[in-house]
NURO-680033 format. One line per 3 residues: number of its first residue (from 0); their letters; for each residue x, y, z of N, C-alpha, C, O. Coordinates in steps of 0.2 Angstrom, whole numbers. Each point is the difference from the previous one (the first is absolute). Example, Ala and Ser with C-alpha at 12.3 -4.5 7.8 and 13.67 -1.06 7.14 Angstrom:
2
0 = as = 66,-28,39,-4,6,0,4,6,0,5,-1,3 | -7,6,-7,4,6,1,-4,5,3,3,6,1
//
This chain:
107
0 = xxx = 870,521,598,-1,-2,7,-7,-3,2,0,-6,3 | -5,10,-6,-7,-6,0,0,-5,0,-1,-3,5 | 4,2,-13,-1,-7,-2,6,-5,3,-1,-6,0
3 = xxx = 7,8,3,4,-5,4,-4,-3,5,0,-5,2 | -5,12,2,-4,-3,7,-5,-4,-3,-3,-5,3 | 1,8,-8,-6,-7,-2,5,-6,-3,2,-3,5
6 = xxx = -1,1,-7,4,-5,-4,4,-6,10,0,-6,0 | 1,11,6,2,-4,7,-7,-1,2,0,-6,2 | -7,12,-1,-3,-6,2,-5,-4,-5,-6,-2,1
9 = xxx = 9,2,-4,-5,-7,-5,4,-7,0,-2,-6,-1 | 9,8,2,5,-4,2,-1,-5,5,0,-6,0 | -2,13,4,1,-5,10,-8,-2,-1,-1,-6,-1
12 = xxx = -4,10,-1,-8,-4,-1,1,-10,-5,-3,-5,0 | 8,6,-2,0,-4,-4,3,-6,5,-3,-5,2 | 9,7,1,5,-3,6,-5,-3,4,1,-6,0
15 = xxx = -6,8,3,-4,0,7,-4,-7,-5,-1,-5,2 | -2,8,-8,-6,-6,-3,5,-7,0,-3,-5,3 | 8,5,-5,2,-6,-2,3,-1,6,3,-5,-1
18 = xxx = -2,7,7,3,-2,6,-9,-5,7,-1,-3,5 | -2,5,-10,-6,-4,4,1,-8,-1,3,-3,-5 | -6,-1,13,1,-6,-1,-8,-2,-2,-5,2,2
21 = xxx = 8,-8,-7,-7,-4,-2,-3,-4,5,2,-5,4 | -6,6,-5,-3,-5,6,-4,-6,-4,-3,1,-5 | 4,-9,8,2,-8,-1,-9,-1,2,-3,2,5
24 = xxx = 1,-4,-10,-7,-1,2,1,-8,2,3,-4,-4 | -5,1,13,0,-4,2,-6,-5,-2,-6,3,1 | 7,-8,-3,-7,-2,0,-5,-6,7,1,-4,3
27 = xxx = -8,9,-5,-3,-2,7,1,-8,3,1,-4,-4 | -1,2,10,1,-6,1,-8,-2,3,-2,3,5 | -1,-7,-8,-8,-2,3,2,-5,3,4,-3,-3
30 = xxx = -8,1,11,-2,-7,0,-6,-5,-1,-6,2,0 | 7,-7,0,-7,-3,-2,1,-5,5,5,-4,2 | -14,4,0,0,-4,7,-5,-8,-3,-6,0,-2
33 = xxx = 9,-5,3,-5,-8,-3,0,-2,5,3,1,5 | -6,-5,-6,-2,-6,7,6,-5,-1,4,0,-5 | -3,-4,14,6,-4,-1,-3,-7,-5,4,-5,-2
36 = xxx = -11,5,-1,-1,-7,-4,1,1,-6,2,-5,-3 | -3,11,-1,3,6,-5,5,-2,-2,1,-4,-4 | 6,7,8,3,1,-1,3,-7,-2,3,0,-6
39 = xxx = -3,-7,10,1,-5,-1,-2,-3,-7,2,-6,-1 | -4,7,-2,-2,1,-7,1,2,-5,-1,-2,-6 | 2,8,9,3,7,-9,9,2,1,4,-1,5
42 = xxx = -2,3,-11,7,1,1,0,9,-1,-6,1,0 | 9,5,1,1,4,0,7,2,-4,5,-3,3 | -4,6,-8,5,0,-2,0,10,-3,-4,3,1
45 = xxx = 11,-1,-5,2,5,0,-4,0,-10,0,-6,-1 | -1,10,-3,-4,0,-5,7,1,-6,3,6,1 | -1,-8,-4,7,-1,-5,-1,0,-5,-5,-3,-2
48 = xxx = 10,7,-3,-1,-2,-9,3,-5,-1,6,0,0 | -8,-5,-2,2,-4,-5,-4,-4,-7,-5,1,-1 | 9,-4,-3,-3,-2,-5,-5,-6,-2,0,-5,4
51 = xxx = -3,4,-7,-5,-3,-1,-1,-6,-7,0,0,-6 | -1,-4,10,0,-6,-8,-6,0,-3,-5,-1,3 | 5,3,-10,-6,0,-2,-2,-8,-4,-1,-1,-6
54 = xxx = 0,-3,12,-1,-6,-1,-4,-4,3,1,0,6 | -7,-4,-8,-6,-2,4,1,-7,-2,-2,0,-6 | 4,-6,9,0,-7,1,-5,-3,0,-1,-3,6
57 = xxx = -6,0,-10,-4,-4,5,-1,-5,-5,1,1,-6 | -5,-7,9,1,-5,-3,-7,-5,-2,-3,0,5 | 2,-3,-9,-7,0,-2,-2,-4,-5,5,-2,-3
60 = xxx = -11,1,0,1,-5,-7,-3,5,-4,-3,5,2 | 2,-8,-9,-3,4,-4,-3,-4,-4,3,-4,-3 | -11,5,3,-5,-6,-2,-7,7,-6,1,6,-1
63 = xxx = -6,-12,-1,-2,4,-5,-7,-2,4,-1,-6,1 | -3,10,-1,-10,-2,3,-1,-3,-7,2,4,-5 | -5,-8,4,-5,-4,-5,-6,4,0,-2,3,-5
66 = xxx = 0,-2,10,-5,6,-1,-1,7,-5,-5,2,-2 | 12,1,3,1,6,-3,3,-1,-6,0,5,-4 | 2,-10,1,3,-2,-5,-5,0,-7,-5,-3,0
69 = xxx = 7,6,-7,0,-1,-6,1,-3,-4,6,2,-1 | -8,-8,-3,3,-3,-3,-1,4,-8,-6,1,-2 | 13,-1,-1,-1,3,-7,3,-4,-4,6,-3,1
72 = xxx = -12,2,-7,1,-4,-5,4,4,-8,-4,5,-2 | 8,-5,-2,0,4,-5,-6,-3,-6,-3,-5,2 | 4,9,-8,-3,-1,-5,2,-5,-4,-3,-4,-3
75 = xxx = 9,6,3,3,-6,-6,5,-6,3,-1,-1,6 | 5,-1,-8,4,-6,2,10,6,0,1,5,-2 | 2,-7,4,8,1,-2,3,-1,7,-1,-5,4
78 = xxx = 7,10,-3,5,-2,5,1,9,2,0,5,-4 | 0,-7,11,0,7,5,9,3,-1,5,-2,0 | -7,6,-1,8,4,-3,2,4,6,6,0,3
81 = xxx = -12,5,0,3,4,6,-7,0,3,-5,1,-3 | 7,-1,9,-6,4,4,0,2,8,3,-3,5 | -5,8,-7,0,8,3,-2,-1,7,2,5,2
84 = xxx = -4,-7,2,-3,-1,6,0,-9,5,0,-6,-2 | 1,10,7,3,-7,4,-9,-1,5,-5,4,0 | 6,-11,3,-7,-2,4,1,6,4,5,4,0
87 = xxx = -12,-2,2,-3,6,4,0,6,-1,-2,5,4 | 5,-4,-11,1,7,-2,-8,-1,-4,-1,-5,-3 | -2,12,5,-7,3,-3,1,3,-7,4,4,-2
90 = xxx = -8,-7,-1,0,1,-8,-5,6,1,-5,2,4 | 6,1,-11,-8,5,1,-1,1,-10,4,-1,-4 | -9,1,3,-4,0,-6,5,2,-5,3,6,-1
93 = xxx = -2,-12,-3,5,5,-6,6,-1,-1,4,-1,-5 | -2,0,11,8,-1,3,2,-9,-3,-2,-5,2 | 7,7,-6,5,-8,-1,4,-3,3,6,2,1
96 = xxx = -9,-8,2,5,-3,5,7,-3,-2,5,0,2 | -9,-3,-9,6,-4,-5,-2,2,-8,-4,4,-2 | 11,-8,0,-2,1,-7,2,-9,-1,3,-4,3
99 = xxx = -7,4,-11,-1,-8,-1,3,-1,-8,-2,6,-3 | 5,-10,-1,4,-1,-5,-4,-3,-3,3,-5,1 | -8,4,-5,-3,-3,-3,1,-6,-6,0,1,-6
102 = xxx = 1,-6,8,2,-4,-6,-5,0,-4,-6,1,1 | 10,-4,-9,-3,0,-6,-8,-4,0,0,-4,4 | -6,5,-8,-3,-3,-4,0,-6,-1,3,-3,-4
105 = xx = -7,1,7,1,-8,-2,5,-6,3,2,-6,-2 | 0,9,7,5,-5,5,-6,-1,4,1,-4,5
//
């Protein structure tokens, strides 16, 4: 007999929890006050997700300063086979820009 009347009101306690209404969080509505010369000038709009181009357009030349510039000589004579570095990339001590094929002796 106990346990039937505990087993009803844990039942109806339970009935009552789940019979509560949820309450709708409204979201606040602010005004904002501009001047009418303000206003004529800015757009007001609603704040949205959307996607994004990860792409930046711009347009321009590409030139070399004489002033910053290196001129390098090699050692010996041949023909440039590869090289590692394009105008205005920063070399730093050590570092091979190219490699050089060296032709024979006596040519």
């Amino acid at each position: 007999m106990k346990r039937e009347t505990f087993l009803i009101g844990i039942s109806g306690l339970m009935l009552l929890a789940a019979c509560k209404q949820k309450q709708v969080d409204v979201p606040e509505s602010k005004q904002v006050c501009i001047s009418d010369s303000l206003q004529k000038m800015i757009t007001i709009d609603t704040a949205k997700t959307s996607t994004m181009k990860d792409e930046l357009s711009l347009s321009g030349e590409v030139s070399s300063d004489d002033n910053n510039v290196v001129k390098v000589f090699p050692f010996s004579s041949g023909q440039v086979t590869s090289v590692k570095v394009s105008l205005g990339d920063r070399v730093e001590k050590g570092q091979t820009p190219g490699y050089n094929a060296q032709r024979g002796r006596g040519r």
